[in-house]
C-alpha positions as CSV (number, residue, x, y, z in Angstrom):
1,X,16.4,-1.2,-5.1
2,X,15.4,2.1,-3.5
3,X,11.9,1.6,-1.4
4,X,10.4,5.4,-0.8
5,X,7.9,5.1,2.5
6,X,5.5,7.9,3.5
7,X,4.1,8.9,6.9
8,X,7.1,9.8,7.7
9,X,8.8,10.8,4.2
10,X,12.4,7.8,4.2
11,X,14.4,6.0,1.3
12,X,15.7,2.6,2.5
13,X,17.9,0.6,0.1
14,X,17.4,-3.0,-0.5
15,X,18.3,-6.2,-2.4
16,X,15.8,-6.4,-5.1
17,X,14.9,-9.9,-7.1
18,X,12.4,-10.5,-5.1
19,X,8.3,-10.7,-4.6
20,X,7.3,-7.0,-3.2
21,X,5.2,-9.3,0.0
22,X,8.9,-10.7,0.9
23,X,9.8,-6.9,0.4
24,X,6.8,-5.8,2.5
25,X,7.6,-8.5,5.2
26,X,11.2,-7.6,5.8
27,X,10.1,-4.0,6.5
28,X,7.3,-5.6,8.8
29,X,4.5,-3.8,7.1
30,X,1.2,-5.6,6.5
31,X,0.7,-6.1,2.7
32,X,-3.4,-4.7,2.9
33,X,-2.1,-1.2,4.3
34,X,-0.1,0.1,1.8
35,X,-0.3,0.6,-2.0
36,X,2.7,-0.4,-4.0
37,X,4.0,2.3,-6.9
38,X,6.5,1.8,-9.3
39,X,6.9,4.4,-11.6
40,X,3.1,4.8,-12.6
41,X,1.7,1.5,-12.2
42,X,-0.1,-0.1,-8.9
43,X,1.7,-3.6,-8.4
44,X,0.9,-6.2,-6.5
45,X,2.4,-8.3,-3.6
46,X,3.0,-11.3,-6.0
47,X,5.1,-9.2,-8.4
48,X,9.3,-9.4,-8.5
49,X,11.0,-6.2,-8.0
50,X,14.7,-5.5,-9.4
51,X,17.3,-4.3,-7.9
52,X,17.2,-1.0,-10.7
53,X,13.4,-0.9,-9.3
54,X,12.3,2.3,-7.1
55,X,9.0,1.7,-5.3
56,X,6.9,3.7,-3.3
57,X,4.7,2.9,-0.8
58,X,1.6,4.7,0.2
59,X,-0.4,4.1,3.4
60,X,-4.2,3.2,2.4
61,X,-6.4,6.0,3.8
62,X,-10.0,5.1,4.4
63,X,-12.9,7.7,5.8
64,X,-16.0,8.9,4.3
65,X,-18.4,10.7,6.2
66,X,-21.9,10.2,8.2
67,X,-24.6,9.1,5.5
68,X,-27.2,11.9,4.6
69,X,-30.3,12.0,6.3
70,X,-33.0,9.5,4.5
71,X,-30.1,7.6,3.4
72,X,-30.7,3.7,3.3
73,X,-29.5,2.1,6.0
74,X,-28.6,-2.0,6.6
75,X,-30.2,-1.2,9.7
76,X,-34.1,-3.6,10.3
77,X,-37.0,-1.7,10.1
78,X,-39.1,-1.4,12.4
C-alpha cells in the first residue's frame, strides 16, 4: 500500500490488510491529528486498508480567529 504524508510532502510503502490505527501506529502518528483519504472518501481508524490501497494523510489544522466585539462569551457576568 502506498501511504502519501504531508507537512513534509513523502510516499512510504507498506504492508496493507490491516486497520488504518495499526497503520497510523507503526508510523507513530496519533490517530486524532490526521485525516485519512482514500481516493475521495474520509475513512476511519477502524477501517482495513489493502495492500492495492493509496492513502493520504492530512494533518488536522484548527484556528479561527478572536470573536467580534459583542460576541457572547462563556465568560460570568458580572
Amino acid at each position: 500500500m502506498k501511504v502519501i504524508l504531508r507537512n513534509p510532502r513523502r510516499e512510504v510503502e507498506m504492508a496493507g490488510g490491516r486497520r488504518v490505527k495499526e497503520v497510523l501506529r507503526e508510523l507513530d502518528i496519533l490517530p486524532e491529528t490526521v485525516l485519512v483519504i482514500r481516493g475521495d472518501e474520509l475513512i476511519t481508524p477502524d477501517q482495513v486498508v489493502r495492500d492495492a490501497d493509496t492513502i493520504e494523510l492530512r494533518p488536522v489544522m484548527s484556528g479561527g480567529s478572536s470573536p467580534p466585539s459583542g460576541a457572547a462569551s462563556r465568560a460570568p457576568l458580572q
